[in-house]
C-alpha positions as CSV (number, residue, x, y, z in Angstrom):
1,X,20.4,-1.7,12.9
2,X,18.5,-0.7,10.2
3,X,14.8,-1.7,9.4
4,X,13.3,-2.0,5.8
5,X,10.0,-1.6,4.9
6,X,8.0,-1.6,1.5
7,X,5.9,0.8,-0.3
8,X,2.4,-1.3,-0.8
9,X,-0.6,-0.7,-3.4
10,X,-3.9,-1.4,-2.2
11,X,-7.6,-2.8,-3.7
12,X,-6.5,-3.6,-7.3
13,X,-9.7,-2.2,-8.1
14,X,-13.0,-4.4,-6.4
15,X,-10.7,-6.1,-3.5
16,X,-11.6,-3.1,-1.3
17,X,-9.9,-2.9,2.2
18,X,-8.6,-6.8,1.2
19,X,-5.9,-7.2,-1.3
20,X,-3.0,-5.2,-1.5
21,X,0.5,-5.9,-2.9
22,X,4.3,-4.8,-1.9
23,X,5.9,-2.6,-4.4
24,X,9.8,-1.8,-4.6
25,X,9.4,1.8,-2.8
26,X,10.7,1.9,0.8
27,X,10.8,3.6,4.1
28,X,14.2,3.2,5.9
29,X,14.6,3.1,9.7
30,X,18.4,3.6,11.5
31,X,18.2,3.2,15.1
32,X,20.8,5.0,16.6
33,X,22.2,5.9,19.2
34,X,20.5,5.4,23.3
35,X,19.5,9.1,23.8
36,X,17.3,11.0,26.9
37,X,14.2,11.5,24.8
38,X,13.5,10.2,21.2
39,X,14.7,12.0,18.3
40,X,13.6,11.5,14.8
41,X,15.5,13.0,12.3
42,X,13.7,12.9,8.5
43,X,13.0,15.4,5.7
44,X,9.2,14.3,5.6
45,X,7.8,17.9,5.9
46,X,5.6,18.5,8.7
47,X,5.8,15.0,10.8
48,X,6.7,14.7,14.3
49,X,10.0,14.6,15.5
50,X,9.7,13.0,18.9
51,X,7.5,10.4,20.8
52,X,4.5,11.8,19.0
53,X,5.9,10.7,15.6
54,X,4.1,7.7,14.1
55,X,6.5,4.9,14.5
56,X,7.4,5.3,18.2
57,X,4.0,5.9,18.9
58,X,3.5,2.5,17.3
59,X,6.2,0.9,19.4
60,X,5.7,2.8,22.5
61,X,2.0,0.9,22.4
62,X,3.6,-2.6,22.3
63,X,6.5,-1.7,24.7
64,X,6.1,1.1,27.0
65,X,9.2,1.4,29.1
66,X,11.6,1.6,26.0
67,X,14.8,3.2,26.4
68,X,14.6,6.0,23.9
69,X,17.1,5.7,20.9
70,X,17.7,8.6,17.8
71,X,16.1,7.3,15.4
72,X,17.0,8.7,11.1
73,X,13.8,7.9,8.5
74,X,14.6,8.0,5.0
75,X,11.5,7.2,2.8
76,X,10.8,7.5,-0.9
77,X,6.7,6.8,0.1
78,X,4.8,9.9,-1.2
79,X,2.8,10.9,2.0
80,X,-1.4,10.4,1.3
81,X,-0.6,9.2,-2.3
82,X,-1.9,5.6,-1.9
83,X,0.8,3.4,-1.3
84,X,0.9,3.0,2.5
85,X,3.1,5.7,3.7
86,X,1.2,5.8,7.0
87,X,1.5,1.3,7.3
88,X,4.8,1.5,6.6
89,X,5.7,3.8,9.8
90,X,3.4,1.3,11.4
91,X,4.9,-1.6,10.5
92,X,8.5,0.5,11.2
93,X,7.3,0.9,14.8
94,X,6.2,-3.0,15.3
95,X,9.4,-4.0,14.6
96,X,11.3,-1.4,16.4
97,X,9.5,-2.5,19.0
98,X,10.4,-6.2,18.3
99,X,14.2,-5.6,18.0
100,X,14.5,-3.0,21.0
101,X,12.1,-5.4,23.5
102,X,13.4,-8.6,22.2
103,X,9.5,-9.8,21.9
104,X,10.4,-12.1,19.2
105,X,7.4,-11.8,17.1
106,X,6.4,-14.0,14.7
107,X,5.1,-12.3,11.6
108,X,1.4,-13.7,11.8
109,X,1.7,-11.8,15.2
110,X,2.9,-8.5,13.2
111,X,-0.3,-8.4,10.9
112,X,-2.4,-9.0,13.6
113,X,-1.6,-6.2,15.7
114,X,-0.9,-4.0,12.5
115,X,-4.5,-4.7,11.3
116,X,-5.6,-3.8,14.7
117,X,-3.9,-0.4,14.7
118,X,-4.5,0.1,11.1
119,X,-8.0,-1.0,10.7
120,X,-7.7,-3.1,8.5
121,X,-5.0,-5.7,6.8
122,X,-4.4,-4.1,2.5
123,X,-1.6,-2.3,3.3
124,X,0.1,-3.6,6.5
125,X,-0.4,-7.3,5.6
126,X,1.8,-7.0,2.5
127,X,4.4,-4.8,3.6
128,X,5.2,-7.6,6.5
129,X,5.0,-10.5,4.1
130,X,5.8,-9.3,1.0
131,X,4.2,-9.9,-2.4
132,X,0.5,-10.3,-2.7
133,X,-1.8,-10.3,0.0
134,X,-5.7,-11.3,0.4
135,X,-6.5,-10.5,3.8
136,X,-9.3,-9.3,6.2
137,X,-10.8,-9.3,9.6
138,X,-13.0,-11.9,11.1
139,X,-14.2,-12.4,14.5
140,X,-12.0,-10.2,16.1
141,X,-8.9,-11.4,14.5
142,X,-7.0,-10.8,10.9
143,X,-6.4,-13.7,8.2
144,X,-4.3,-12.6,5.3
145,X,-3.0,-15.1,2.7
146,X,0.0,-14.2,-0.1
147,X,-1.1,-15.5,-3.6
148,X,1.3,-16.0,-6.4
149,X,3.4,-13.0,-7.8
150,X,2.2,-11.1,-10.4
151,X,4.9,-11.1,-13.0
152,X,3.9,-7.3,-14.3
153,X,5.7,-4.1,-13.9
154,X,3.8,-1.4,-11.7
155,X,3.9,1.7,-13.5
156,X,2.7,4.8,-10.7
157,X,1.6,7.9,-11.9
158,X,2.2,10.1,-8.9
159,X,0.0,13.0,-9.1
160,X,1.4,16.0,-7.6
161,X,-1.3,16.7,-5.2
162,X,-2.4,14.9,-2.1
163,X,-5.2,13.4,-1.2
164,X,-6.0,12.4,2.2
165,X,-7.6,8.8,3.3
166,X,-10.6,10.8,5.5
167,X,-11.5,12.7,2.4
168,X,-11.1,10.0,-0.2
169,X,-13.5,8.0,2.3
170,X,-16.1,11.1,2.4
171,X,-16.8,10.2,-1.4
172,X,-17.8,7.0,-0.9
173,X,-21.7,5.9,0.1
174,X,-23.0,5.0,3.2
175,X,-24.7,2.3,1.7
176,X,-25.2,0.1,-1.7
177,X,-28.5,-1.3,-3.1
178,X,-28.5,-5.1,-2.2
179,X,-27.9,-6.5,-6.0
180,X,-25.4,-4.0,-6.7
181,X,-23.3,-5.5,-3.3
182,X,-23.8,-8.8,-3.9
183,X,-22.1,-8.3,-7.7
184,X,-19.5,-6.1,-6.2
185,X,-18.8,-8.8,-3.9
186,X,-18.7,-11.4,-6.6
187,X,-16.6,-9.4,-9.1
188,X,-13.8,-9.3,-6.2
189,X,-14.2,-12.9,-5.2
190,X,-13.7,-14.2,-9.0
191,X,-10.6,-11.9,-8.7
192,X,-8.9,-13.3,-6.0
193,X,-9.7,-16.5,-8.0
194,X,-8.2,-15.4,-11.5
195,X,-4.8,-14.0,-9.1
196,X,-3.9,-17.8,-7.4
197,X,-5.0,-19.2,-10.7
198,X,-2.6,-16.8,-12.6
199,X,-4.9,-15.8,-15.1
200,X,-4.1,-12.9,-15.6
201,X,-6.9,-12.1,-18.4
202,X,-9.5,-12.5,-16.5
203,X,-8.0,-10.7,-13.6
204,X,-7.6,-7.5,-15.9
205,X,-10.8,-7.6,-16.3
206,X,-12.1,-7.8,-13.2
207,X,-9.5,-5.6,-11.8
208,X,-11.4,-2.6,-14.4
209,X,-14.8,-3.9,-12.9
210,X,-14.4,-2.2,-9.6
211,X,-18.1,-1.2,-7.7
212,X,-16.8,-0.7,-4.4
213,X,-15.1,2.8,-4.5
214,X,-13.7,3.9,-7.7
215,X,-16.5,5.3,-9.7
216,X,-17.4,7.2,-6.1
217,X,-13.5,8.6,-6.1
218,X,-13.0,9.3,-9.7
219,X,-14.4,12.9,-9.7
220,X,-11.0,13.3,-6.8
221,X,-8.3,11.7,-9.6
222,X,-9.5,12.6,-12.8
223,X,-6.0,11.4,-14.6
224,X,-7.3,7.5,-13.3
225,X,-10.0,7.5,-16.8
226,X,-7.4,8.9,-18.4
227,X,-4.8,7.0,-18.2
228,X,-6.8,3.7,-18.4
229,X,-8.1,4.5,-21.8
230,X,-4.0,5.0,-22.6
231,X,-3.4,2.1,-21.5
232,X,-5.2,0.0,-23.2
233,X,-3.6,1.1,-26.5
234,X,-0.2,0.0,-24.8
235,X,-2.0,-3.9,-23.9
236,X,-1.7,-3.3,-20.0
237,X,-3.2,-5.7,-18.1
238,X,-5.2,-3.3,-16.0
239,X,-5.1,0.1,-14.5
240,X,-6.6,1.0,-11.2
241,X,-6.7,3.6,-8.2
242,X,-3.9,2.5,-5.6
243,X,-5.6,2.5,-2.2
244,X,-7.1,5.8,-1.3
245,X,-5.0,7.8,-4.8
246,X,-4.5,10.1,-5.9
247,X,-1.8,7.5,-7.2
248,X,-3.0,5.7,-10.3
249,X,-1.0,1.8,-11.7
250,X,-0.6,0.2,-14.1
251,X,0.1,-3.2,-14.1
252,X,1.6,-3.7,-17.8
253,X,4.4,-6.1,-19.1
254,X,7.7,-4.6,-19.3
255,X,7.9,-5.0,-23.0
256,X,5.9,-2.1,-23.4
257,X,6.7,-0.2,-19.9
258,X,8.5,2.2,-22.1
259,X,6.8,3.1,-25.2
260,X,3.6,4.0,-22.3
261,X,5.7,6.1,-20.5
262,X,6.4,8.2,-23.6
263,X,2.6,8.0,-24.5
264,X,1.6,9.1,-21.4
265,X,4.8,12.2,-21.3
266,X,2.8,13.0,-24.9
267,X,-0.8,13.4,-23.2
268,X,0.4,15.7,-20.9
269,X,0.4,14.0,-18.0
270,X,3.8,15.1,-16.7
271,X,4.0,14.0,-12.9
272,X,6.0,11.9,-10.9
273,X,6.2,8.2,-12.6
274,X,7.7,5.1,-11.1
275,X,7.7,1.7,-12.7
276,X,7.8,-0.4,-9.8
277,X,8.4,-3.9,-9.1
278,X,6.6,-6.3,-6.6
279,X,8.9,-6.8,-3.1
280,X,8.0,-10.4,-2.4
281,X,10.7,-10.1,0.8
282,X,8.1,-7.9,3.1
283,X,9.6,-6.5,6.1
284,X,13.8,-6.6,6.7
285,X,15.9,-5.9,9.5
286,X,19.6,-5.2,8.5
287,X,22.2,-5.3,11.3
């Protein structure tokens, strides 16, 4: 049995914590053999390799008394680079869980407990639904919607360095001035708008109009100004911090995917890039 799980991109800019999409990078889970203890066997640097790894933990919480199983991760999610490396081991481990334990979870059920564990739903929603997801907490519980696909490619520039959720968190305030939340908030509600309504003009826009986090991280990704002011020459749509960074998208119409690629080789900016592709099929288990 093999278990599938997406890459996801998270905020497009003011939906902060909310909004996330599923993008066409994946982590891989082979459950193996029935063994005496759990094994995991991947190449992910300094990760556990036994019960204390992420994804058993994860389905160790949901079922406790599961016969341990070998389990093989293969994953082309940069660790801490934005785009939910540590929800998609989480989501990995809810359905291990699932299949191993026969609980027969629905995927409502899925978010839910995800969002618990997680915190909250950008990531973890989207990589069990697929596509685009508008989700957050509320009394006690997680709501998370899937809008219309956006019909862009996602151009990541994968910055070579990490950058860890706890310190891209340390950059942002404690607090915001009352008229300066109340716009923030606005700016992020007229977004979700302009993404069921498909207008994706407005949405650009909007997506560039971020209060909640990015002029507080910026100073941590300095390639994010960069590459925005690039892409406008190129007519993207919008460019904006994925989750946490230090990965920075693009969402840009594959017309002129390439001829921004090239521009961006040409202004030196010669890390990792992956045009990627919104997964509207979520969560899979192969057999």
């Amino acid at each position: 049995m093999q278990i599938r799980v997406p890459a996801s991109s998270a905020n497009l800019g003011p939906g902060f914590d909310s909004i996330g999409v599923a993008v066409s990078l994946y982590l891989y889970l082979d459950v193996l053999e029935e063994t005496t203890t759990w094994q995991v066997d991947h190449d992910l640097g300094d990760l556990p390799h036994d019960e204390q790894n992420m994804i058993v933990k994860t389905a160790l919480s949901l079922a406790p008394n599961l016969t341990p199983h070998r389990l093989k991760v293969t994953s082309n999610i940069p660790v801490t680079h934005g785009l939910g490396s540590s929800s998609s081991a989480i989501v990995a481990g809810i359905e291990l869980a699932n299949q191993l334990a026969e609980l027969d979870l629905p995927d409502v059920e899925k978010v839910e407990i995800a969002g618990q564990l997680e915190g909250h739903p950008d990531n973890v929603a989207p990589a069990i639904y697929g596509g685009l997801v508008v989700g957050t907490n509320i009394n006690g519980h997680f709501d998370a919607l899937k809008a219309p696909a956006l019909p862009f490619d996602f151009v990541a520039y994968i910055p070579a360095y990490n950058l860890a959720t706890r310190k891209a968190r340390a950059a942002l305030p404690t607090k915001l001035p009352y008229k300066q939340a109340t716009h923030a908030s606005a700016v992020a509600n007229t977004l979700v708008a302009s993404l069921f309504a498909k207008r994706y003009e407005i949405a650009g826009e909007l997506i560039e109009g971020d209060e909640f986090h990015e002029r507080y991280r910026s100073s941590l990704v300095p390639e994010l100004e960069a590459i925005r002011l690039l892409a406008a020459e190129y007519d993207a749509v919008a460019t904006y911090l994925s989750g946490a960074g230090p990965t920075v998208m693009t969402l840009i119409r594959p017309a002129n995917t390439p001829a921004f690629i090239e521009a961006l080789r040409r202004q030196g900016l010669n890390d990792r890039i992956e045009v990627l592709h919104p997964d509207e099929d979520g969560l899979r288990v192969i057999n």
